[in-house]
KOLLUM-959915 format. One record per residue (C-alpha): residue in three letters; residue number from 1; z, x, y. Coordinates in nm, 2 decimals. Example, Ala and Ser with C-alpha at 12.3 -4.5 7.8 and 13.67 -1.06 7.14 Angstrom:
BEGIN
    aa     i        z        x        y
   ala     1     0.78     1.23    -0.45
   ser     2     0.71     1.37    -0.11
//
This chain:
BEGIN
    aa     i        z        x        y
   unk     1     0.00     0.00     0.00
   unk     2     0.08     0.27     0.27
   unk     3    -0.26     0.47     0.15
   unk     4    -0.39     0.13     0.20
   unk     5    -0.24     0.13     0.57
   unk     6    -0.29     0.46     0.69
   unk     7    -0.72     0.39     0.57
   unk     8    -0.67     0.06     0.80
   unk     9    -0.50     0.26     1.10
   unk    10    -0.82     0.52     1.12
   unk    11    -1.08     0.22     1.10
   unk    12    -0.90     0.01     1.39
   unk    13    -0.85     0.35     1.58
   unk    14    -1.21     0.43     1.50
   unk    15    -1.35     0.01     1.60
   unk    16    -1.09     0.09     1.91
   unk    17    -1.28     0.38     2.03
   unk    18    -1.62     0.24     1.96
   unk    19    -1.52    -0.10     2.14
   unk    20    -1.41     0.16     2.47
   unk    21    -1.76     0.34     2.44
   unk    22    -1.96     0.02     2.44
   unk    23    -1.73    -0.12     2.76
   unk    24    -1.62    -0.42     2.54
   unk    25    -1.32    -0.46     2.68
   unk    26    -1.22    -0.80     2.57
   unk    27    -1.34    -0.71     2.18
   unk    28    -1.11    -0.40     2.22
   unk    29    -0.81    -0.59     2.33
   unk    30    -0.81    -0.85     2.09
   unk    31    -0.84    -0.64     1.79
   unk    32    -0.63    -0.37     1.96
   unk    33    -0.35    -0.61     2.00
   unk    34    -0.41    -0.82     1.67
   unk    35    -0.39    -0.41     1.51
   unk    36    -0.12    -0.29     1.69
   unk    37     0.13    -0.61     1.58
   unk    38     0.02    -0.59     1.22
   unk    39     0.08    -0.20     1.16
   unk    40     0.40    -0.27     1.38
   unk    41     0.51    -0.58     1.12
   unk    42     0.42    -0.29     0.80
   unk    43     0.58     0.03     0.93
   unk    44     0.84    -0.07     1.18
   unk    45     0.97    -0.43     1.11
   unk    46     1.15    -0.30     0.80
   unk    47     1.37    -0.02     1.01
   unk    48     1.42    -0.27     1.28
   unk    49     1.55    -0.56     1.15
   unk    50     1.89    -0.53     1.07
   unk    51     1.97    -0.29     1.33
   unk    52     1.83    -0.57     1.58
   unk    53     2.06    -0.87     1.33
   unk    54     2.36    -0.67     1.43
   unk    55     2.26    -0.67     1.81
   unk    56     2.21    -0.98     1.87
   unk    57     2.53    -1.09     1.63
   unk    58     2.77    -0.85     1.85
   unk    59     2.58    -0.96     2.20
   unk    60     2.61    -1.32     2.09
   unk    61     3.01    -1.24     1.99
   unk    62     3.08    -1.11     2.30
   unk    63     2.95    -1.42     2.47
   unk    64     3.16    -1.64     2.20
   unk    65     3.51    -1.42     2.28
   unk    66     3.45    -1.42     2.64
   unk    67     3.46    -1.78     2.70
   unk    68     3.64    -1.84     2.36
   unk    69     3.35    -2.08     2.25
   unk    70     3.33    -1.93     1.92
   unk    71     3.41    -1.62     1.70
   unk    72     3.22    -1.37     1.59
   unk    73     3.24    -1.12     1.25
   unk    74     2.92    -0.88     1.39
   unk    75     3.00    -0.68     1.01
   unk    76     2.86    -0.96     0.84
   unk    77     2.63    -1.15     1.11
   unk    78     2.78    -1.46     1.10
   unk    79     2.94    -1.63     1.42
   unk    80     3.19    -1.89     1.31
   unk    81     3.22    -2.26     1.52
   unk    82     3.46    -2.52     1.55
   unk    83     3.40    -2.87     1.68
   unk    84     3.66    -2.92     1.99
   unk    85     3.64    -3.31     1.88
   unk    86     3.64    -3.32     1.50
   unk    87     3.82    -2.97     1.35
   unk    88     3.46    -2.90     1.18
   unk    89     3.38    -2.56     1.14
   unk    90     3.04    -2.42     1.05
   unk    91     2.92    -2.04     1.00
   unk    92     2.57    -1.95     1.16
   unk    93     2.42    -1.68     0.96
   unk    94     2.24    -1.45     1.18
   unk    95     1.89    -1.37     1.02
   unk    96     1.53    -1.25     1.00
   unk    97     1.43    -1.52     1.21
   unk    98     1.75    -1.48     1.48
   unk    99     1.64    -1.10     1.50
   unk   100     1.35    -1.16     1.73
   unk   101     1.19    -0.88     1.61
   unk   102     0.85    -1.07     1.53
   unk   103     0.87    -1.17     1.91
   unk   104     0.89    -0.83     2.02
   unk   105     0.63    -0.71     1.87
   unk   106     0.40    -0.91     1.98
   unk   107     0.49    -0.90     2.31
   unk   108     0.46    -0.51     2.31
   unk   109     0.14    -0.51     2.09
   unk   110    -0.04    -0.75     2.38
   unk   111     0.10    -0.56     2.69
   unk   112    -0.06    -0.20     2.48
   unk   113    -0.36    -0.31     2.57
   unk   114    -0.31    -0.53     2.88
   unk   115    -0.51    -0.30     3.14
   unk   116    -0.40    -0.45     3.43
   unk   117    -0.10    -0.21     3.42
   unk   118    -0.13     0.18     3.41
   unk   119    -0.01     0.36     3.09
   unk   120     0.34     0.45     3.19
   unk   121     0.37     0.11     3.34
   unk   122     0.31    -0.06     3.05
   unk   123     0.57     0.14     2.84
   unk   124     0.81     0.02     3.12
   unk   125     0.74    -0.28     3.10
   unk   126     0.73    -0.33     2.74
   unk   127     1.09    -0.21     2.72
   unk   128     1.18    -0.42     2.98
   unk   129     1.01    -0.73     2.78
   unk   130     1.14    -0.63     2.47
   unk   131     1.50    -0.65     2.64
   unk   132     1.48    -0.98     2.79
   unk   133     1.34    -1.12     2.47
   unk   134     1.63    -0.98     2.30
   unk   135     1.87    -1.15     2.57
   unk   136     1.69    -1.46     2.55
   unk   137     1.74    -1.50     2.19
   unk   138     2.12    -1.45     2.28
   unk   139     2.13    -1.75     2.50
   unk   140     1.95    -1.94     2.22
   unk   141     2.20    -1.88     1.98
   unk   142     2.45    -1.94     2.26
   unk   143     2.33    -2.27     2.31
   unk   144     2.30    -2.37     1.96
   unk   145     2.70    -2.30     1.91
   unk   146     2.77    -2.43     2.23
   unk   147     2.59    -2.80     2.12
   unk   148     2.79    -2.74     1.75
   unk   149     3.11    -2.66     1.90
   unk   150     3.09    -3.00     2.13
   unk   151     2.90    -3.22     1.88
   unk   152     2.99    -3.12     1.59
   unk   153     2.84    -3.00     1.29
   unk   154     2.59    -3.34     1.23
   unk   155     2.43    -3.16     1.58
   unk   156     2.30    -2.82     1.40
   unk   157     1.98    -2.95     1.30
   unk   158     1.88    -3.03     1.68
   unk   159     2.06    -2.77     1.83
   unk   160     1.86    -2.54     1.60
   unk   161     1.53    -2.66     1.52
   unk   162     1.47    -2.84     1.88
   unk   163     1.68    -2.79     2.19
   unk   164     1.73    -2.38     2.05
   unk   165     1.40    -2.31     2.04
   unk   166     1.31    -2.51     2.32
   unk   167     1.56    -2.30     2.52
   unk   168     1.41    -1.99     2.38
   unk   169     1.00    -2.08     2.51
   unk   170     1.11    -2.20     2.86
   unk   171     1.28    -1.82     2.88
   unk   172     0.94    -1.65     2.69
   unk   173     0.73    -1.86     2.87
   unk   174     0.86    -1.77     3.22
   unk   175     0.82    -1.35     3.07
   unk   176     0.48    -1.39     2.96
   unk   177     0.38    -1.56     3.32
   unk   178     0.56    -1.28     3.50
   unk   179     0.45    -1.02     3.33
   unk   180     0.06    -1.16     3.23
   unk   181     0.00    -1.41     3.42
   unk   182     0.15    -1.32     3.82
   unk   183     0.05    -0.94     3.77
   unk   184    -0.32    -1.02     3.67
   unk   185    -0.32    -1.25     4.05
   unk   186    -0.15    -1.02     4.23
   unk   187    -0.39    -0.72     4.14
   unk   188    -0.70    -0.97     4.23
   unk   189    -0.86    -0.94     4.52
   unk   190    -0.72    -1.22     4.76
   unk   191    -0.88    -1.35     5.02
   unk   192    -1.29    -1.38     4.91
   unk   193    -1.49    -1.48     4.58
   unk   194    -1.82    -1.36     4.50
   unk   195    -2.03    -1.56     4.29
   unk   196    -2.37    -1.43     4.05
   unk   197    -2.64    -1.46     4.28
   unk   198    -2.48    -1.44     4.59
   unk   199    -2.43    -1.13     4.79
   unk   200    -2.28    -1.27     5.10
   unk   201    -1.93    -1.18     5.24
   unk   202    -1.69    -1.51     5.21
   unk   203    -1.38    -1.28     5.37
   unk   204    -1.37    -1.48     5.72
//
């Protein structure tokens, strides 16, 4: 499987370069990006995963001993909540899918290739994202214990499946306009629009 890998790596690096000689700039950042997110998910998603589990476990525990919402055991991932009304307790296992690791990857495979920003930039900024994503999953996870802890436990399936992850795309959606969206306007020329076929200056 790694031979497997590594032939795949020098093919995309090898379409990569051919896409950059020919100027086809939107071929080369789709399959740069689409590349860059699936060698990420081989080689790095294993070494990441758990580290990131314990992160956002001990981050979310923080929050939970802070404000005394909820307790947190970081050792095993699990944050442990009890309904104010009802005495129910419930223990949120903190997993794969609460690592955001799949988030982060993608976010940092589209902005490799997202020439609007220079190369350092675009390291910057893919930290940057990578951190925010992290800290939005913590208020996700913040919010589902939150609705638990006053609603009891009949509450995890919306808390979890809908209002959680709800939560969690307002918070991604607002990074992907900053950093996408506002910084591709922002480097456009404001002010006049030139059209095929006409030559004429519109800036008045």
């Amino acid at each position: 499987m790694n031979v497997f890998a590594i032939i795949c790596v020098v093919l995309w690096l090898y379409a990569l370069s051919v896409f950059k000689r020919g100027k086809l700039d939107f071929f080369r950042y789709m399959v740069g990006s689409v590349g860059l997110f699936v060698f990420m998910m081989i080689f790095l998603e294993p070494l990441l995963v758990q580290p990131l589990v314990s992160l956002v476990t001990s981050a979310t525990g923080i929050v939970g001993e802070v404000t005394g919402l909820f307790e947190s055991y970081h050792d095993y991932s699990i944050l442990f909540v009890t309904c104010e009304k009802t005495g129910e307790a419930l223990s949120l296992y903190i997993d794969y899918e609460c690592s955001g690791v799949i988030e982060m990857m993608a976010f940092v495979a589209l902005i490799a290739f997202f020439q609007v920003y220079d190369i350092w930039q675009r390291f910057v900024v893919a930290v940057l994202g990578c951190i925010a994503i992290f800290f939005s999953n913590v208020i996700r996870i913040t919010t589902i214990c939150v609705i638990i802890m006053i609603w009891g436990n009949d509450s995890y399936y919306i808390a979890h499946t809908i209002v959680g992850r709800i939560v969690f795309y307002i918070l991604a959606v607002l990074l992907y306009y900053y950093v996408f969206t506002h910084a591709h306007i922002i480097r456009q020329k404001i002010g006049g629009f030139n059209y095929a076929g006409d030559h004429s200056s519109s800036d008045q």
